[in-house]
Steps between C-alpha positions, in 0.01 A plus 500: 500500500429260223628633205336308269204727496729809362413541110828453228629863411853605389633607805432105651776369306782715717299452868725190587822703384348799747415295773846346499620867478392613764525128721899656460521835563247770594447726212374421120424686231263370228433675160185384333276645227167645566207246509770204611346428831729654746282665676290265625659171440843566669359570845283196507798301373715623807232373764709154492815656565674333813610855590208652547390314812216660643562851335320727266584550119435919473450544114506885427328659212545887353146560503151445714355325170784267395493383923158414493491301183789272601380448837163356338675368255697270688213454788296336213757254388527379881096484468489770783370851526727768602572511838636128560833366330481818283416829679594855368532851698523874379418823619083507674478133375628144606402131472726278749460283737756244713485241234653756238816370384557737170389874588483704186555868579516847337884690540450684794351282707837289470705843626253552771534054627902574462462840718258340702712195644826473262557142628158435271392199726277242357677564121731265363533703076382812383424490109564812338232486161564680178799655639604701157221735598725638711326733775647697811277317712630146332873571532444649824333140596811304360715746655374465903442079384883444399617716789265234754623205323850623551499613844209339690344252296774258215229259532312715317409424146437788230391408144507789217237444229513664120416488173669795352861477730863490510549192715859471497491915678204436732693175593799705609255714797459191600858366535540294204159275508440263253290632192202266387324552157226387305495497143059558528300417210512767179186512254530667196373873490334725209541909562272718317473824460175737482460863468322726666349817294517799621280642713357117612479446888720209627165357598346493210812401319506195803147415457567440143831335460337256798197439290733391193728317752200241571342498169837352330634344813433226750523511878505801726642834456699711777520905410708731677350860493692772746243546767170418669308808278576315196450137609128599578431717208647193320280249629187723432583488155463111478256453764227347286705383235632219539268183596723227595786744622536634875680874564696496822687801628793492670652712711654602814205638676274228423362263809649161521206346354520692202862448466464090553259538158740679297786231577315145535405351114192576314239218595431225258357644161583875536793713431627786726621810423735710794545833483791574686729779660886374466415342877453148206841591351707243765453354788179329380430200227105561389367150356366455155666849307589463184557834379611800708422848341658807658422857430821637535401752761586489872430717794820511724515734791735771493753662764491869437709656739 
């Protein structure tokens, strides 16, 4: 792996203190802010590790989305498509071949690999992403992966990734491992506040505040709105609007095609505008936003017993 092709981010200051972490023991924990680079740049580092040998890097994500970005994330900085170095597999969908070395998968398809065969042959890590989401199915993962790596499998390397994280706690499930951190890169933000009169739908209050948003702002926007109802009501509100300025949706029962459009930067000359569910909220870095406007709603499913 030649990593002089991998672009300068935060998080590529601490990948020689992380390789040499885990070169000495087993388990790491690294705490880096959102947008540092983690994601995609710590797997590819790890491909010149002398430990890994002829095993697989599994990289797990919380969600379907988040798995698929990374994995063509990364497959484009090797100048691949998915499916070669880079490969990714979730539930009714995968893109692997023999050549994968870094499999990016969703939660439970990490339980059902462990289940499956808990010696996890052909793996040398398992990268647990955004960990401070903190999910059954994600601490059930780490759970079954520390009990393999300390009864079948010391070998075994296991990585937890954060931004948002107690490292010095996490470090302790995993007997004490040395905590990494990256200081990331902070830019200076401006809050504002806007009301919404009474009696206004949230989309027309959206469509509005987004139309001010790129008349006294540069670069795109991302807007979080609670569901998929309001996203396209929304975007038929500036649908004709705005001439140099592209509406995206995004969402978590959009095709992959649509999602790939929502996350990759607006072409040369144009500006993009993402309405989003909170799927954008982590997990995801969307080139080009400059300003983020949120409605303040959310649609959250609800145990009623």
């Amino acid at each position: 792996m030649n990593r002089g092709i991998l672009p300068e981010l935060p998080v590529s200051a601490v990948l020689p203190v992380l390789g040499e972490a885990l070169a000495g023991r087993n388990s790491a924990v690294l705490v880096a802010p959102p947008g540092a680079g983690k994601t995609t740049l710590v797997p590819l580092a790890l491909l010149d590790a002398p430990w890994l040998g002829e095993g697989r890097i599994v990289l797990l994500e919380p969600r379907r989305l988040a798995a698929r970005a990374a994995a063509r994330r990364m497959a484009e900085l090797v100048g691949e498509e998915p499916g070669g170095t880079v490969g990714y597999a979730m539930r009714m969908e995968n893109r692997t071949s023999a050549r994968t070395k870094i499999l990016v998968v969703t939660e439970g398809v990490l339980s059902r690999m462990i289940l499956d065969d808990p010696e996890l042959p052909g793996v040398a890590a398992v990268i647990f992403d955004e960990f401070h989401e903190r999910s059954l199915d994600g601490d059930f993962g780490l759970a079954l992966a520390l009990d393999v790596q300390g009864a079948l499998r010391p070998d075994l390397r296991l990585l937890v990734m954060s931004a948002t994280l107690d490292g010095a706690r996490v470090a302790k499930l995993l007997a004490g491992a040395p905590v990494v951190e990256s200081e990331g890169r902070a830019f200076p933000v401006d809050i504002r506040y806007d009301e919404r009169p009474a009696g206004m739908a949230v989309e027309d209050a959206m469509a509005r505040a987004v139309r001010s948003a790129l008349a006294a702002e540069q670069g795109s926007v991302l807007a979080f709105l609670p569901g998929q109802r309001e996203i396209e009501r929304t975007a038929e509100r500036l649908k004709d609007r705005l001439g140099d300025t592209d509406i995206v949706p995004l969402y978590g029962q959009l095709d992959n095609r649509a999602q790939d459009a929502a996350i990759k930067p607006a072409p040369a000359g144009r500006r993009k505008v993402v309405l989003a569910t909170s799927i954008a909220e982590t997990s995801i870095t969307i080139d080009g936003v400059r300003v983020v406007i949120d409605c303040g709603l959310s649609r959250l499913p609800r145990y009623e017993p």
